[in-house]
Structures are given as C-alpha cells and as structure tokens.
C-alpha positions as CSV (number, residue, x, y, z in Angstrom):
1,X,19.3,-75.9,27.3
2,X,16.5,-78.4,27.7
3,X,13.6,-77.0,29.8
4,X,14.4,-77.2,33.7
5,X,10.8,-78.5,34.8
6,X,10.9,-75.9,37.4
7,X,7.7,-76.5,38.1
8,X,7.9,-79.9,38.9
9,X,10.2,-79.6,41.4
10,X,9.8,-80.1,45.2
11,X,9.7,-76.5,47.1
12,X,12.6,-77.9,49.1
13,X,14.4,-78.6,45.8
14,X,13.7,-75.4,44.6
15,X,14.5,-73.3,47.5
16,X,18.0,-74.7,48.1
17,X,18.7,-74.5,43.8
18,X,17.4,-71.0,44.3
19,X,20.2,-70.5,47.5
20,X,23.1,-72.0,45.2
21,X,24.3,-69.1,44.1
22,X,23.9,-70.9,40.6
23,X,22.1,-68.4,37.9
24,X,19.2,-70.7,37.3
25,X,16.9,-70.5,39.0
26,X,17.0,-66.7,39.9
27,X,14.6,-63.8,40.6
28,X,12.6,-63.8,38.0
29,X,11.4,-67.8,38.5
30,X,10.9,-66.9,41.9
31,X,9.1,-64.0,40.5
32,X,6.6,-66.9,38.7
33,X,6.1,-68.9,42.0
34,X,5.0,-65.9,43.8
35,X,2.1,-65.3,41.1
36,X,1.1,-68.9,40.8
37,X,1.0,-68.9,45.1
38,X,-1.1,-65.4,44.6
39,X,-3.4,-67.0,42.1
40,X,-4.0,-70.3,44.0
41,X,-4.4,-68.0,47.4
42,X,-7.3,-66.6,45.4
43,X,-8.8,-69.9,43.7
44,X,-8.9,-71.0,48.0
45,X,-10.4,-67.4,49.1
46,X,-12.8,-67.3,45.9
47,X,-14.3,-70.9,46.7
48,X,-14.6,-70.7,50.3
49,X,-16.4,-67.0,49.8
50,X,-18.6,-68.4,47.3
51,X,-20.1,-70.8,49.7
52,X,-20.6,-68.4,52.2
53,X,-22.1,-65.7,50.2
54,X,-25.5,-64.7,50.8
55,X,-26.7,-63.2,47.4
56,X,-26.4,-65.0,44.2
57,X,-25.0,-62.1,42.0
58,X,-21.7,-62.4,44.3
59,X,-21.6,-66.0,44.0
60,X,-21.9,-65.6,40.0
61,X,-18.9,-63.3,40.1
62,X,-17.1,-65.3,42.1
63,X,-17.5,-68.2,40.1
64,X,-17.0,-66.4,37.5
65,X,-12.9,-66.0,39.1
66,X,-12.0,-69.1,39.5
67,X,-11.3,-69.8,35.7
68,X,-9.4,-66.9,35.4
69,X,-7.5,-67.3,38.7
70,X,-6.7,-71.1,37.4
71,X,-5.6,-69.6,33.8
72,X,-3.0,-67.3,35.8
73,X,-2.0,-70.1,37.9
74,X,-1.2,-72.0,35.0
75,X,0.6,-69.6,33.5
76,X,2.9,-68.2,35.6
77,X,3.9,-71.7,36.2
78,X,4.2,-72.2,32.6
79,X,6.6,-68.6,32.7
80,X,8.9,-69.9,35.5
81,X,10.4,-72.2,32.8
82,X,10.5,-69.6,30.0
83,X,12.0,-67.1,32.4
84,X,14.7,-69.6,32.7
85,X,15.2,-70.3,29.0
86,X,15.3,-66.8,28.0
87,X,18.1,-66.2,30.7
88,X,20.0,-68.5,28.9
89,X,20.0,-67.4,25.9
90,X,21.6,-64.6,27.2
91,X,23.7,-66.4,28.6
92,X,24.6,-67.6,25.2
93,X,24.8,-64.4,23.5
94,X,27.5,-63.7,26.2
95,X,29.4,-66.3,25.0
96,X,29.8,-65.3,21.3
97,X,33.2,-64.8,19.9
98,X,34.5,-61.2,20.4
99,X,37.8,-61.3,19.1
100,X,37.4,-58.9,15.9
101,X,35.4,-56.0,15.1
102,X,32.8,-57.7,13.2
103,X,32.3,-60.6,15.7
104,X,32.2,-58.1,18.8
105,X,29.5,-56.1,16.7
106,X,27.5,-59.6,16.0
107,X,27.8,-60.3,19.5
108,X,26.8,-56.7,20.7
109,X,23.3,-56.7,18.7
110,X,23.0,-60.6,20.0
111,X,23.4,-59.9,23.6
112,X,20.8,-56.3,22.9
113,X,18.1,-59.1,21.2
114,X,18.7,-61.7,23.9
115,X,18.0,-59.4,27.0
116,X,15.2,-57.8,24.9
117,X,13.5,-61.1,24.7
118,X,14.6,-62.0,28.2
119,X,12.5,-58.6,29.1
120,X,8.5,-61.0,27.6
121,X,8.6,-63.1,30.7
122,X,8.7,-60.9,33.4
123,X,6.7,-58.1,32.1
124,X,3.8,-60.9,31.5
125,X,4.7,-62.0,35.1
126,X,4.0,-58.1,35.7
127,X,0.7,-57.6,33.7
128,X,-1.0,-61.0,35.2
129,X,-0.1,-59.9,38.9
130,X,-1.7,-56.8,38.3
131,X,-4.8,-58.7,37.0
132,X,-4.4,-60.8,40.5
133,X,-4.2,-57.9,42.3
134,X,-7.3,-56.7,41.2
135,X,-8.8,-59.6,42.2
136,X,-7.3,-59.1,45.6
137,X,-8.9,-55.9,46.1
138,X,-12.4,-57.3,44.9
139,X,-12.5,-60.5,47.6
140,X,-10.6,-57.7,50.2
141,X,-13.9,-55.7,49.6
142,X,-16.6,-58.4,49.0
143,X,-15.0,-62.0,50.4
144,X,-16.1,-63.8,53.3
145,X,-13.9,-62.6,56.8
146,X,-12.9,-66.0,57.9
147,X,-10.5,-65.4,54.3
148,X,-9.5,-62.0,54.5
149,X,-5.8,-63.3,56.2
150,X,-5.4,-64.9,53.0
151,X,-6.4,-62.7,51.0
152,X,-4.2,-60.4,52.2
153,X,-1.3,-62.7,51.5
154,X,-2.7,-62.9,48.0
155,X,-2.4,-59.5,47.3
156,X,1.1,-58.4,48.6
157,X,2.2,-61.4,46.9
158,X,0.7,-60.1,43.8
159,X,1.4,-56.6,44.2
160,X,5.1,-57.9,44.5
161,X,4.7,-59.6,41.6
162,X,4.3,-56.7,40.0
163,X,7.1,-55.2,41.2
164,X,9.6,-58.2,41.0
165,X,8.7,-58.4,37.0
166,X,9.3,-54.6,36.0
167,X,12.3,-54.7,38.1
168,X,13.6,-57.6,36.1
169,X,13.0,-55.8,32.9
170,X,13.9,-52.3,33.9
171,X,17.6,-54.8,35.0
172,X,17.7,-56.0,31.3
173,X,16.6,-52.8,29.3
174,X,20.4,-51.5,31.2
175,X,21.7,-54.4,29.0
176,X,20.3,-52.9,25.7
177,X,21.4,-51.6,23.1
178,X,18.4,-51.2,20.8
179,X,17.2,-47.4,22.2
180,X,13.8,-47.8,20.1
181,X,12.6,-51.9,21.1
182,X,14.5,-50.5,25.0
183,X,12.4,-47.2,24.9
184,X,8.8,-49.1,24.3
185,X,9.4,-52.0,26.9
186,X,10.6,-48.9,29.5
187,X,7.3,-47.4,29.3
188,X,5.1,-50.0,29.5
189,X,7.1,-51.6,32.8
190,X,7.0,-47.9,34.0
191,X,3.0,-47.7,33.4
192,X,3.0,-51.3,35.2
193,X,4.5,-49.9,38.3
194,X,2.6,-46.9,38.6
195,X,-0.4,-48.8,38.1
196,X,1.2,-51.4,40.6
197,X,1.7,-48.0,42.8
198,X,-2.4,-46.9,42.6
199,X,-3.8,-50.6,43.0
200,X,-1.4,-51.4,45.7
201,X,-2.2,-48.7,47.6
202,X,-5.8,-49.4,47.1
203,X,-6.1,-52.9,47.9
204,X,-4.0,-52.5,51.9
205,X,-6.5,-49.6,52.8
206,X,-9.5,-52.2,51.6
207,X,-7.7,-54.5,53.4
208,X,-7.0,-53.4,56.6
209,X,-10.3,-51.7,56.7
210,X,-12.3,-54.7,56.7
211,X,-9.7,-55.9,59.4
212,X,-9.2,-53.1,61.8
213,X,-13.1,-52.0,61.8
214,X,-14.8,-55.5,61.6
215,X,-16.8,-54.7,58.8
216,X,-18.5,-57.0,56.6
217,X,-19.9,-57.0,53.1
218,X,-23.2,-56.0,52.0
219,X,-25.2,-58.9,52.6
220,X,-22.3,-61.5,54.1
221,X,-24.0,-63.7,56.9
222,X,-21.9,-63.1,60.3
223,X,-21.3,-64.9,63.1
224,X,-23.1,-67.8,63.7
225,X,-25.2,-67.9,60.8
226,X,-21.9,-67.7,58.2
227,X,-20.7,-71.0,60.5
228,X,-24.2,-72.7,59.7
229,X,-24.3,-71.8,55.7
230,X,-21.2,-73.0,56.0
231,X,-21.9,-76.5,57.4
C-alpha cells in the first residue's frame, strides 16, 4: 500500500472517506487529526497569551511551548499515515493462506505481530495527547481569558486523544496472541488512561474555574488595559 497522504487531504475529502464505511481511514486517523487540531489550538492560545502577558517569565514559558506544540503537530500528522499503514498490514496478515496446519500457524503469529505493531501508532497518539493535555491545563491556569474557549477545546480534544489511542490498542491487544509483547503494551495503555483519568479531571476543574468565577492569572492585565497591550 503506498502512503495515503492523509494529511494532505481536504477536511471535506477526509470526512466523507472517513463516512464510507471503507476501513481506511478509520478511528485511529481520526484519532491523529484530533491531536494535531489540539496542538494547533495551543500554538493559537500560546501566541495570543504571550502577547498579552504581563510578566516576562510567563512569556519565556510560553515561548518556550510553541516548539513543542509545533513538534506534536507535526507528528500526529506524520502518525495519521502510519496509523493507516499499520492497519494494513493487518490487513495483510489476514489474508495469508490458511489452508494447512503450518500455514494457519504462520498466519496466526503474522496476524499476533501485525496487530502488535498496529498497537505503536496509537499509543504514541496517546502519550503526545497526554503531553498536550498538560499544556492545556498550564494555559487553562496561566493563558490570557479572551483564549480560555479555546483552550478548552484544546484540552478535551487532547484528553480524547488520549482516550481514542488506548482504546485502539486495548481493540488490537484482543487480536493478540503474543501474551508477553500483549501483557507490556496493556499496561502501559492502562497507565495512559489513568493518567488520562487524573489530568483530565484536573484540567475541566482549572478550566471551568477560571470561567465560572472570572478569575484571572497572577499578573494578566484585564479589561481594558489587556485590549491596549494588545493593540
């Protein structure tokens, strides 16, 4: 299978592939562009807060972000593709012979080392929306107000990024044979998810704090005076 471009495709394109009922793409490239919408979210809440914020050390750490934000962007576009690829291959294995013993047993440990491959995309789409998350939680507690709506978006798409991955792998590691490669990967998508759980959690009551009450961060310019920094 050559590589889909995903990426490169129009969300209209995309969506309506997605609606096909065709295996490619499926829910772990959608997965991918929830993560790289997360990540840009925070590259356009990091910026804007940066050039509101009052005190310099909150602008260094902001700045500091937007490499990091771009990196995941990057990459979960870059894993949209590989998600896809590594679905096929499955795929693939599927399609082995099966007509003796020996072939069904060659096909057997294929299929076990196709889904446990297919298991790397989405639990990197799982560790970097937990990174984004955090960096959800950090803007949520520090960003400038006029963001916080998006923000917010950023991190439940993030937090479900989370989600979305583990459940893709903990969907393949059914699909395994291998009890020793199945019994690592299980743990560390169950660690993801509870950590997904903790920071999740976390990030809404940070959240909806700052909305609910008002509040500001230490040392944000309000009202008026945050619309003239900002001119």
């Amino acid at each position: 299978m050559d590589r889909p471009n995903f990426p490169h495709w129009t969300i209209m394109a995309f969506v309506e592939q997605l609606a096909e009922g065709t295996p490619l793409p499926g829910g772990g490239c959608a997965v991918s562009v929830a993560g790289a919408l997360a990540a840009a979210l925070g590259s356009l809440s990091g910026q804007i807060s940066q050039r509101r914020a009052a005190g310099g050390q909150e602008q260094a750490v902001l700045a500091a972000m937007q490499p990091q934000l771009e990196r995941a962007r990057q990459t979960f576009l870059e894993l949209i593709d590989a998600d896809a690829l590594a679905y096929h291959e499955v795929v693939l294995a599927r399609r082995r012979p099966h007509r003796t013993a020996a072939e069904r047993s060659e096909r057997a440990a294929a299929i076990s080392q196709a889904f446990e491959r297919a298991c790397e995309p989405p639990l990197a789409m799982a560790r970097l929306g937990l990174e984004v998350l955090q960096w959800a939680a950090h803007l949520a507690a520090n960003g400038n107000p006029v963001v916080m709506a998006d923000v917010g978006v950023m991190g439940f798409l993030a937090w479900a990024v989370v989600h979305g991955g583990v459940v893709n792998v903990f969907a393949n590691l059914t699909m395994m044979a291998a009890a020793e490669a199945a019994a690592a990967l299980r743990a560390e998508a169950a660690a993801l998810k509870s950590a997904a759980a903790q920071q999740g959690a976390a990030f809404a009551q940070l959240l909806y704090g700052r909305l609910e009450d008002g509040r500001e961060p230490a040392g944000q310019a309000s009202g008026a005076g945050a619309a003239a920094s900002a001119g």
